[in-house]
N, C-alpha and C positions, 0 to 999 in steps of 0.2 A: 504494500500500500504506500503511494505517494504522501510526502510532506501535502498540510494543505497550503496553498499558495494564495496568500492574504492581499485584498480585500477578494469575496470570492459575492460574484454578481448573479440574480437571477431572476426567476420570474414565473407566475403561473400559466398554466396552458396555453390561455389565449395571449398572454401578455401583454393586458392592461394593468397587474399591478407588479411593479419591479420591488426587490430587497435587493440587502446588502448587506454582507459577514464582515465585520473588521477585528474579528480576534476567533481566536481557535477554540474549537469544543473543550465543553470541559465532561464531556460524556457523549458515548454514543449508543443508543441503543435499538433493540425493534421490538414491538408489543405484540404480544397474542391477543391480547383480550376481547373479546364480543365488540365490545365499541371502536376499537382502533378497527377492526377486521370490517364493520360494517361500514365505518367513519372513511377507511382506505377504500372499499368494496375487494379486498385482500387479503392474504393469510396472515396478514401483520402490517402496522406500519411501521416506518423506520425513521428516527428523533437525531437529530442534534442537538443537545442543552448546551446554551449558549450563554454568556452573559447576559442580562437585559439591556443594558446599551451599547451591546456589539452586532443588533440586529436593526436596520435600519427599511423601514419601507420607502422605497426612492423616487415612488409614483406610483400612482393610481392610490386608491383607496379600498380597505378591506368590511367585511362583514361578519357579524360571530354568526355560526352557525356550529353545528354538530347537537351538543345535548343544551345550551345553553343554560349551562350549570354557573351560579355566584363564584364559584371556587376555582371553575376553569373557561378561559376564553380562546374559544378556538375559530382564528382567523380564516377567511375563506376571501376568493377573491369573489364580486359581488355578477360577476357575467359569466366566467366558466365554471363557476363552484369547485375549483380545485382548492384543498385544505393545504394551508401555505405553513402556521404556525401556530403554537398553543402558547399562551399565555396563562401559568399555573397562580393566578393571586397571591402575593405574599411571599413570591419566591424570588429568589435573586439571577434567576434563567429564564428561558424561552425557549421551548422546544421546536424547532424547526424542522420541516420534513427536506433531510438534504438534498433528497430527489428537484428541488426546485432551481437550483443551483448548474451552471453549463457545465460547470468540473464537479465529478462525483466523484472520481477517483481516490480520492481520499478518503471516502466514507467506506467504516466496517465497522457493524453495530461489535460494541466490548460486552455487552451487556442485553439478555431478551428477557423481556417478565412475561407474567402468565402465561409461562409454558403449559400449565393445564389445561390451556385453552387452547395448544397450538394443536392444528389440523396435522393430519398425520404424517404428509407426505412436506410439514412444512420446516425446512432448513434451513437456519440463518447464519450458521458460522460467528457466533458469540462464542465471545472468548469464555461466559460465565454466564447461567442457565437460574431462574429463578420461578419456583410455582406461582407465586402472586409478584404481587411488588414489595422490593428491598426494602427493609425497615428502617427507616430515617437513620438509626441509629449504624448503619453497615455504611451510609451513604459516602461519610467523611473519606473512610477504607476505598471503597471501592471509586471514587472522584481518582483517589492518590496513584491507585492502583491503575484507572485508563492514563494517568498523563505519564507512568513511566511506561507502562505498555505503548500508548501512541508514539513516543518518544522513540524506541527501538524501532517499531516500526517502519522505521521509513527507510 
């Protein structure tokens, strides 16, 4: 897997709304769960956590859509409905789906949760497999854990 090469520019489907990375994950992962699977219409989606102001919308303008849950804000773009970003209240990240991004190559989830919910035939090459989601308390660990793993990586 490639270094990622900063600032990393993108866009949804149709591309009226553009982002923009200016600093490196600090986690990457892909979700099984019911909602990401239905949210993706996939066997998973796949997350970059980001800083929150390392993610920058550069035009157009986004819509919440998915569960429109208080607790999570998940960005869509408002003409192709492709799901750009989640916005977790109260956290100091932003989860972005790296697929929006012209360079992917740098993306490989370190981390899948609800594995119990993954379909059978679905493989993601995490470095670290999890039945639900990690307990706030592993978070510190396992943060430490992808930036010396992406560190070798490259």
């Amino acid at each position: 897997m490639p270094a990622i090469s900063l600032p990393l520019d993108g866009s949804c489907r149709c591309g009226r709304v553009h982002i923009r990375l200016t600093s490196a994950p600090i986690c990457t992962a892909a979700c099984h769960c019911r909602g990401c699977q239905k949210m993706a219409a996939s066997a998973y989606s796949l997350t970059a956590m980001v800083p929150v102001d390392a993610l920058e919308v550069t035009s157009g303008d986004t819509v919440i859509g998915g569960m429109h849950a208080p607790e999570l804000q998940h960005h869509f773009c408002a003409h192709c409905m492709s799901w750009i970003f989640t916005r977790p209240v109260g956290m100091p990240f932003v989860n972005v789906r790296p697929t929006m991004f012209e360079d992917t190559r740098w993306f490989w989830p370190y981390i899948e949760t609800h594995a119990s919910a993954r379909l059978p035939f679905a493989q993601t090459g995490a470095v670290k497999s999890f039945e639900k989601f990690p307990a706030m308390s592993e978070m510190e660990g396992l943060l430490k854990g992808y930036a010396e793993w992406s560190a070798q990586a490259v």
